[in-house]
Residue frames as a rotation matrix with the C-alpha (Angstrom) as fourth column:
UNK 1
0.449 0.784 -0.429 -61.98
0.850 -0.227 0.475 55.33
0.275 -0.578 -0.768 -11.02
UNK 2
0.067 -0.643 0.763 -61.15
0.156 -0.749 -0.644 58.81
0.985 0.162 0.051 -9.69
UNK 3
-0.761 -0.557 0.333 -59.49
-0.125 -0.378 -0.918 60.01
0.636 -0.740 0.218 -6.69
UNK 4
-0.557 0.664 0.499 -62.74
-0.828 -0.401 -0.392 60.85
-0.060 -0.631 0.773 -4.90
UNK 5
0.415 0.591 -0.692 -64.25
-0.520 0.778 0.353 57.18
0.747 0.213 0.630 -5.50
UNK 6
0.298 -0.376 -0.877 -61.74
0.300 0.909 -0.288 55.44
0.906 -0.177 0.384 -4.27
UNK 7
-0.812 -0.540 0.222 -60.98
-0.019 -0.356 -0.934 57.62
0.583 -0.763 0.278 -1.29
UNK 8
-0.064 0.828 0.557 -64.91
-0.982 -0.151 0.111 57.24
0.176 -0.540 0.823 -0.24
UNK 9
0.733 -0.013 -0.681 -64.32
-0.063 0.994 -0.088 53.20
0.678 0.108 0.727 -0.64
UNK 10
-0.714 -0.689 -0.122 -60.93
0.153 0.016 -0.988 53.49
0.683 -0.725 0.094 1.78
UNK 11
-0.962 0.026 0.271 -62.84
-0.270 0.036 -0.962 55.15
-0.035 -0.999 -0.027 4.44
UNK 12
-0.022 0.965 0.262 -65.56
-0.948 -0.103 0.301 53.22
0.317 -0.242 0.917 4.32
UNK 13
0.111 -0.383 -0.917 -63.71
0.202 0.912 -0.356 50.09
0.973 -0.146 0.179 4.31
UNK 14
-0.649 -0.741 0.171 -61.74
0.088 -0.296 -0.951 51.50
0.756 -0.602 0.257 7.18
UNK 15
-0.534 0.457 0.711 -64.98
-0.794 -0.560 -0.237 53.07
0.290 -0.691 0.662 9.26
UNK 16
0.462 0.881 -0.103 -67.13
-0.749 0.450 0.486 50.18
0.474 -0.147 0.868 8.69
UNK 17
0.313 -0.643 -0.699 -64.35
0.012 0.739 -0.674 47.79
0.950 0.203 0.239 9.69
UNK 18
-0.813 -0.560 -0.159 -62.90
0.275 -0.129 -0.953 49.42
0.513 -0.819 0.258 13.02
UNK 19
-0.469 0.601 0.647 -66.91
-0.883 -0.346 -0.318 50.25
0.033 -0.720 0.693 14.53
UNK 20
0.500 0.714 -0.490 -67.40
-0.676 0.675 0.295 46.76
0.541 0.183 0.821 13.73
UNK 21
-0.646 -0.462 -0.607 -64.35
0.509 0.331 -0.794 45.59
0.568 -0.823 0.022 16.10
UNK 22
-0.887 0.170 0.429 -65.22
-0.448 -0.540 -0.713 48.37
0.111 -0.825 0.555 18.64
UNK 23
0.067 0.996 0.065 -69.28
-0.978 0.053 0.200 47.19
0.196 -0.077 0.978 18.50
UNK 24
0.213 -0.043 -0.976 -68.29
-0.161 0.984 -0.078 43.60
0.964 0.174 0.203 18.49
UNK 25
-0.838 -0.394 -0.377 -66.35
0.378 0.077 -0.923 44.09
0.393 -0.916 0.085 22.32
UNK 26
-0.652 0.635 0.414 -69.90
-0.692 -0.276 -0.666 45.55
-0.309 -0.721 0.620 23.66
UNK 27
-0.545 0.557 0.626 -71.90
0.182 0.808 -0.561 42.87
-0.818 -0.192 -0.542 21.80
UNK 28
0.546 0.680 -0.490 -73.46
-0.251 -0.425 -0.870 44.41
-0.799 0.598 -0.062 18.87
UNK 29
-0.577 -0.403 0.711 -72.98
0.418 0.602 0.680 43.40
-0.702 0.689 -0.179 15.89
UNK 30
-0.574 0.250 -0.780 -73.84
-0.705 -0.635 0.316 45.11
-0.416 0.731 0.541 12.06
UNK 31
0.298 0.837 0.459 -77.01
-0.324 0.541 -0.776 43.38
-0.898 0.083 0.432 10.65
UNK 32
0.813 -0.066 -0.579 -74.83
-0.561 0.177 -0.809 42.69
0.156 0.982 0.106 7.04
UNK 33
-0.245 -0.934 0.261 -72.02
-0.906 0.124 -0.405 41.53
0.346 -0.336 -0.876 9.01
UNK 34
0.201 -0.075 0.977 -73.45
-0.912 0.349 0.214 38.73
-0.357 -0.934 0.002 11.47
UNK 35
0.820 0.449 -0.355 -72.79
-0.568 0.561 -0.602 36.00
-0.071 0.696 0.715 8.63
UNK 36
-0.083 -0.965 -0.249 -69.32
-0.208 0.262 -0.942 35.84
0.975 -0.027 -0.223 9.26
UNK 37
-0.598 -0.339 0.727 -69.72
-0.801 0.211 -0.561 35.02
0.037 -0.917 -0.397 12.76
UNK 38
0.811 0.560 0.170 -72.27
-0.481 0.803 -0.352 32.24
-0.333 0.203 0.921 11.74
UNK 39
0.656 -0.540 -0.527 -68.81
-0.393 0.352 -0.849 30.95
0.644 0.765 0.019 10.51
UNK 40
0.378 -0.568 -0.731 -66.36
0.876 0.474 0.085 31.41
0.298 -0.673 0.677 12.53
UNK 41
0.789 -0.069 -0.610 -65.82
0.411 -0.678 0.609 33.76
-0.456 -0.732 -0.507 15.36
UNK 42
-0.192 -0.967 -0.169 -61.80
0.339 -0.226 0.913 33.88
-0.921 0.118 0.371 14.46
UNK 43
-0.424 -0.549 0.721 -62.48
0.892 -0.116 0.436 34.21
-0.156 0.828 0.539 10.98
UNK 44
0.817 0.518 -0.253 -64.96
0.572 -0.786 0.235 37.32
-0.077 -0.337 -0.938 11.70
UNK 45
0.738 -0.347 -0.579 -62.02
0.189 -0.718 0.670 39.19
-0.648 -0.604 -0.465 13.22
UNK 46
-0.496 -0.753 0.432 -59.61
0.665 -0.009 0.747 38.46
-0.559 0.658 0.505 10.46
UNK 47
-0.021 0.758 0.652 -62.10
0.997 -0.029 0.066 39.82
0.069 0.652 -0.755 8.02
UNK 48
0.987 0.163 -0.002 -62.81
0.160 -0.965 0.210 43.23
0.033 -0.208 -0.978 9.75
UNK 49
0.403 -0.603 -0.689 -59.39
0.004 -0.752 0.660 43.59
-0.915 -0.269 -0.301 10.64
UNK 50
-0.416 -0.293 0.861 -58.58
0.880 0.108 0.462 43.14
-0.228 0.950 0.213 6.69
UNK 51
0.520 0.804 0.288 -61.05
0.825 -0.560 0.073 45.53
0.220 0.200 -0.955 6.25
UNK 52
0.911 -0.057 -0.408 -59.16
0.264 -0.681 0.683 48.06
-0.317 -0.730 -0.605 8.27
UNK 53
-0.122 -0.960 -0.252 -56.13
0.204 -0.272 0.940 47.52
-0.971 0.064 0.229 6.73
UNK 54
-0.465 0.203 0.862 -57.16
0.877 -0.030 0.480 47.36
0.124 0.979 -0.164 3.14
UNK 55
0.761 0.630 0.157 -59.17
0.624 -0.776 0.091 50.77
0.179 0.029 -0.983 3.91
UNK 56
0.706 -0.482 -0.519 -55.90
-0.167 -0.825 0.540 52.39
-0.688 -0.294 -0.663 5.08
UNK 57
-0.801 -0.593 -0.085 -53.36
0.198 -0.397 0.896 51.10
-0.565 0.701 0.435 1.98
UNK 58
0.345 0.448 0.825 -56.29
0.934 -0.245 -0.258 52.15
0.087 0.860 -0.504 -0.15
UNK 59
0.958 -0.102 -0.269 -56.20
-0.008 -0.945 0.327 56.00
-0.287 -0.311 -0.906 1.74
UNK 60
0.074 -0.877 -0.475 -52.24
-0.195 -0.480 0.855 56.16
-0.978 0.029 -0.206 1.53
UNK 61
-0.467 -0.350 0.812 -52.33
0.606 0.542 0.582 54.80
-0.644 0.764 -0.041 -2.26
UNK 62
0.323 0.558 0.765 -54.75
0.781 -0.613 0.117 57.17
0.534 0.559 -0.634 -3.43
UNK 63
0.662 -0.312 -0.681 -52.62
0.408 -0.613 0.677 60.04
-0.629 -0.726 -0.279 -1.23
UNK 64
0.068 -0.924 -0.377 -49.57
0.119 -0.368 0.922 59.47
-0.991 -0.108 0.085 -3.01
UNK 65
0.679 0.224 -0.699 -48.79
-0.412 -0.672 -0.616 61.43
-0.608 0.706 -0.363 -6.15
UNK 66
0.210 -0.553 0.806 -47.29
0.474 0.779 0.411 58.77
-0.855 0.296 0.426 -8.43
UNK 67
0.824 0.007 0.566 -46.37
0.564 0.071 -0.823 61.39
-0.046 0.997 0.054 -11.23
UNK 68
0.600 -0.717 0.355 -43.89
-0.720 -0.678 -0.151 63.40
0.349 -0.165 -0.923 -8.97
UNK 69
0.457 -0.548 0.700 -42.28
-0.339 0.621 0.707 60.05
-0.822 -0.561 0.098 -7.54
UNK 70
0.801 -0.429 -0.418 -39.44
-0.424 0.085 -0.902 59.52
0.422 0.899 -0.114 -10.29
């Protein structure tokens, strides 16, 4: 995939992940999302915050310039 794929797939992981904490602490909740709380609250939060991290090593992995790193 190129640069510009994956760097729209980081922050989308990343955006959709951290307004779904923030929306979750006022009560709202993303209409593709509420399945995971039909599970399990705890495992909900794991999830998104995966989300959040996996959206930021995507962003720094597709940053760094693995042909000057020798």
């Amino acid at each position: 995939m190129k640069k510009a794929a994956w760097l729209t797939i980081g922050f989308l992981l990343f955006f959709i992940g951290f307004l779904s904490v923030i929306l979750n602490m006022v009560g709202v909740e993303f209409m593709f999302l509420t399945w995971l709380d039909h599970i399990s609250g705890l495992l909900a939060f794991i999830v998104k915050i995966l989300m959040i991290i996996g959206g930021i090593v995507i962003l720094y992995l597709n940053s760094t310039n693995w042909r000057d790193e020798a």
